[in-house]
N, C-alpha and C positions, 0 to 999 in steps of 0.2 A: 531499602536495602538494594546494592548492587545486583542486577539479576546475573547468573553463573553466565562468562561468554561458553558459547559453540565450543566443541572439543570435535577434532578431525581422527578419524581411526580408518585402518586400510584394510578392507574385505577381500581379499585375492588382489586384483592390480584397480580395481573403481575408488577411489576416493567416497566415505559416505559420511554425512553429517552429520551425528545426532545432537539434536536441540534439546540439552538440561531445561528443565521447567524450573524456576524460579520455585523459592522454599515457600513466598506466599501464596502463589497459583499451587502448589502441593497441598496446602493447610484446607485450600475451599473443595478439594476435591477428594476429601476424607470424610466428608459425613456420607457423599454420593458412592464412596468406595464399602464401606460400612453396610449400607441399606442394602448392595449387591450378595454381600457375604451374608449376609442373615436372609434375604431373598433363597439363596444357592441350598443353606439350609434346609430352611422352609420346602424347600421344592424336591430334595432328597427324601424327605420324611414323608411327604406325600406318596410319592412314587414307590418308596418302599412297602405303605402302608395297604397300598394299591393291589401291590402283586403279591403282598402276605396275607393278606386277608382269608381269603377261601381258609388259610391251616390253622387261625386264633380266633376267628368268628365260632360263637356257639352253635353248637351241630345238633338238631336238636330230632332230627333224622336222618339218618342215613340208610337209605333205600335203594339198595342199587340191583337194577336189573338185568336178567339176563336170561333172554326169549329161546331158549331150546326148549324142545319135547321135554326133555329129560328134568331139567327146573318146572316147567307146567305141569309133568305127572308129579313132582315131587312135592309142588305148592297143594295140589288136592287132597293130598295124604294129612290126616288128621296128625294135631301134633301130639306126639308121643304125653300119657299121663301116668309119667317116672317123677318122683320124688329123691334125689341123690344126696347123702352126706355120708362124711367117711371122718373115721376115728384110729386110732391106733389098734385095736381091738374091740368085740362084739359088745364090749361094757361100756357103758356110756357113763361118764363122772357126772354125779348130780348136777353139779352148775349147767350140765346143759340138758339134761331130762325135761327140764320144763319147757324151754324155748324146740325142742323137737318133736314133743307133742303138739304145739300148735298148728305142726304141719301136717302131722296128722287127721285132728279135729278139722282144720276146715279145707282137707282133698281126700273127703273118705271114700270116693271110687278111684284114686290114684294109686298108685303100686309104688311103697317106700322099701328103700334100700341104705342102709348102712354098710357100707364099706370099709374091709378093716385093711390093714397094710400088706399081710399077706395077700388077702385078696387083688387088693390093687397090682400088686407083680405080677401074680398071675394070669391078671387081664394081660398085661402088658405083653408077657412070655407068649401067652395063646395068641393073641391078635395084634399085637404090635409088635413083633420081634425083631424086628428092626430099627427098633428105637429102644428095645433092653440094652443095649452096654450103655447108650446115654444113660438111659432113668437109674439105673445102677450107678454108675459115677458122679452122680448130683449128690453132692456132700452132706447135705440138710435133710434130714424128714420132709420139712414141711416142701423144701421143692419138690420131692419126690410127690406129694400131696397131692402140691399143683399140679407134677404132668397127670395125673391119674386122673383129675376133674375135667380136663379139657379133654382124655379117651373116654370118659363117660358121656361127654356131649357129640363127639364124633361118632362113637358106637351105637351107643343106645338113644340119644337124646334125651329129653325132658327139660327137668330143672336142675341145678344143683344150687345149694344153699350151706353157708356158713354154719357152724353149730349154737354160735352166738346170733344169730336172729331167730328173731321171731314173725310168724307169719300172722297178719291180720285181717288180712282177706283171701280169698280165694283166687287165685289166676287163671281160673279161665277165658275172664275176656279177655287178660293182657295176654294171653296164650295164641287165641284166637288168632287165623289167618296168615302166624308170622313165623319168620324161619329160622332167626335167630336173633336175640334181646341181651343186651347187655345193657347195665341200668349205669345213667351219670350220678357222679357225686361231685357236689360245688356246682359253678354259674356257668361255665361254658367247659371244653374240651378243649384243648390247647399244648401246642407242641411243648410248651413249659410248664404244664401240669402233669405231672406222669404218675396220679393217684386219681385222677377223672375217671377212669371205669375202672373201678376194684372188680377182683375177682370172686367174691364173697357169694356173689349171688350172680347166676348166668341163665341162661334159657335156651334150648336148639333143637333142631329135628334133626335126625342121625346124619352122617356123612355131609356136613355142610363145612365147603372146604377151609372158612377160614381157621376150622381146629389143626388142620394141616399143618398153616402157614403159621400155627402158633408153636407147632413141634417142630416144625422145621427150624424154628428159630432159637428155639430152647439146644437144638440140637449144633446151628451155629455158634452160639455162644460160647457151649462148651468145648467146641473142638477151639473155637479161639483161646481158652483158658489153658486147655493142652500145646498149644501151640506156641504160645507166648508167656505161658506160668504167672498169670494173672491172679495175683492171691485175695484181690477185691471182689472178684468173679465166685470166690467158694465162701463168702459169707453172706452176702446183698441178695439175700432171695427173691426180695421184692423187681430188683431190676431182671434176674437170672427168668424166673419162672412166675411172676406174681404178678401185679397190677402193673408194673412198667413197662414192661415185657406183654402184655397183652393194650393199654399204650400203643405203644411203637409198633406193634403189630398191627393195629385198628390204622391208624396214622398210613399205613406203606398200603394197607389191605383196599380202602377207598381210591387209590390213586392208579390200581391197577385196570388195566382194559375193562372195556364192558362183557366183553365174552369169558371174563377169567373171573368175575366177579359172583356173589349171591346175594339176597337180599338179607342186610342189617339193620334192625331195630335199637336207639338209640331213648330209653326212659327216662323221660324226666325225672328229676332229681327227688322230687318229693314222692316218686310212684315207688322206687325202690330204695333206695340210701335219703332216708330228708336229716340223717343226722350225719352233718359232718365235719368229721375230726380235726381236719384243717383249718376249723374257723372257730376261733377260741372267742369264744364268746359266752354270758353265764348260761346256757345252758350246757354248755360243755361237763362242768359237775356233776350234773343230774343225768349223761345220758351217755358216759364213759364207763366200762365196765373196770376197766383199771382204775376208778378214783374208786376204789371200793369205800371209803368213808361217807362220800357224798351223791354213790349213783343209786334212782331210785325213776323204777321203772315206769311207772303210772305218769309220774311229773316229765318224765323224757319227753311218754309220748304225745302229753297235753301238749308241749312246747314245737314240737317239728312235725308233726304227721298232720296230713289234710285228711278230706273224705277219698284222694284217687290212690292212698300210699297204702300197699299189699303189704309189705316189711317192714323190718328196721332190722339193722344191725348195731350191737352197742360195742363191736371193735376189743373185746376180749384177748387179742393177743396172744391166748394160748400155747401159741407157738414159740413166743420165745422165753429164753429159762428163766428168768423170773416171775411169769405168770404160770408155766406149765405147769406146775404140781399145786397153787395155791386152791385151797378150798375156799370156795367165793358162794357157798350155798345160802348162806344167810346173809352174807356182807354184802349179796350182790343186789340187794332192795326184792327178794323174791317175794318173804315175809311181809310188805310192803303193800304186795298186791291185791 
């Protein structure tokens, strides 16, 4: 084939030549073109994987410190031995009588507290009154729930725990030493997992700021929701005031300075949550408190519990209306045990 002649084009007043490459010299210079772009790839993905790493790597502590008087008097203070769960009122519905006594039976020099919803305002009025019109204006019970668990870990400390777990061992080694414990659920923590630390079960000694930054945020949200009439914002408890929401707050809480920081305690998945909901898998039947036909508590916890796991939670749901009123005393493999 004819090779393309020169073509002459004028650049301001210089005459410049550009030399067309013939279509066959084009044909040999497309596999080398090829390998560049797939190279170019290659090397973005790297680079990116690079500098994202530290926020999708599994976290398997998070220990941050910070050397004032005031944290070193506060790390020698034993940590508080409160027992926290809270109910709509003083009567607890069967389905969770039996999972509450466990915590009782094995922390019987601990001081248990149920909490009903008046009480919770209450707290709030007396010692947080500056966050009453938020926690009033939280649409859902169960958000309101939530702010009331994270001033229990601010105010008083201890533990607080879901009504649907059950306790299996005793916490006070995992208590031991530490200043605040939140347990993982699933294989790592990850800006795209926004159910890796459920709220269900938590652990702290009073005034450890990241409950703060968990109301400050609660309290961001909602003025955004007022601000912009976000109608997604007054049903998604889980993102408002729940597990995602305490997420995204662990996520921003680690990145902040070392002098604004406390130390956090990050539990292996099998020490507190070993059943998780997210991974459907067959023991899923046996350890779901909503498959009421197929959960059965014994076989759950032969299937996900090691010797270092204190809990389990079987994810009851209670909170939203179709499980709220269901009697689950018997259906729930109690009888079983």
């Amino acid at each position: 084939m004819k090779p393309l002649l020169p073509q002459y084009y004028k650049i301001g007043h210089k005459p410049v030549i550009l030399q067309l490459l013939a279509v066959n010299e084009l044909r040999l210079y497309r596999p080398v073109l090829r390998c560049l772009s797939r190279l170019t790839i290659v090397l973005a993905v790297v680079f990116i994987v690079i500098h994202l790493r530290p926020h999708f790597r599994k976290i398997d502590v998070a220990y941050i410190s910070k050397s004032t008087p005031d944290m070193l008097d506060e790390a020698r203070r034993p940590f508080p031995k409160i027992i926290h769960q809270s109910w709509k009122t003083d009567c607890l519905p069967t389905k969770f009588e039996h999972w509450s006594a466990t915590w009782k039976a094995n922390h019987p020099n601990w001081t248990y507290i149920l909490w009903t919803d008046e009480e919770n305002r209450n707290l709030v009025s007396h010692h947080y009154p500056w966050f009453l019109s938020t926690y009033d204006s939280l649409p859902k019970p169960i958000m309101r729930a939530d702010a009331a668990r994270y001033i229990y870990m601010h105010k008083y400390g201890g533990v607080y725990a879901d009504l649907d777990m059950e306790s299996l061992r005793p916490l006070d080694d995992l208590v031991e030493g530490r200043e605040l414990i939140l347990g993982q659920m699933g294989t790592q923590i990850s800006p795209w997992w926004q159910h890796s630390l459920p709220n269900a079960w938590m652990a702290s000694k009073p005034n450890h700021s990241y409950w703060m930054h968990c109301l400050q945020d609660i309290m961001n949200t909602m003025e955004h929701r007022r601000s912009h009439g976000d109608p997604w914002l007054s049903v998604n408890a889980e993102y408002v005031t729940g597990p995602a929401m305490l997420h995204r707050v662990f996520l921003n809480y680690i990145q902040l300075p070392l002098a604004q920081r406390e130390p956090v305690f990050i539990a292996d998945a099998d020490i507190v949550f070993p059943y998780d909901w997210s991974n459907i898998s067959p023991h899923y039947q046996v350890c779901a408190a909503t498959n009421i036909r197929m959960f059965n508590v014994e076989r759950c916890k032969a299937l996900v519990t090691t010797e270092r796991t204190v809990s389990i939670t079987y994810w009851s749901h209670s909170w939203e209306p179709q499980m709220m009123n269901a009697d689950l005393t018997t259906e729930m493999g109690l009888e079983k045990m």
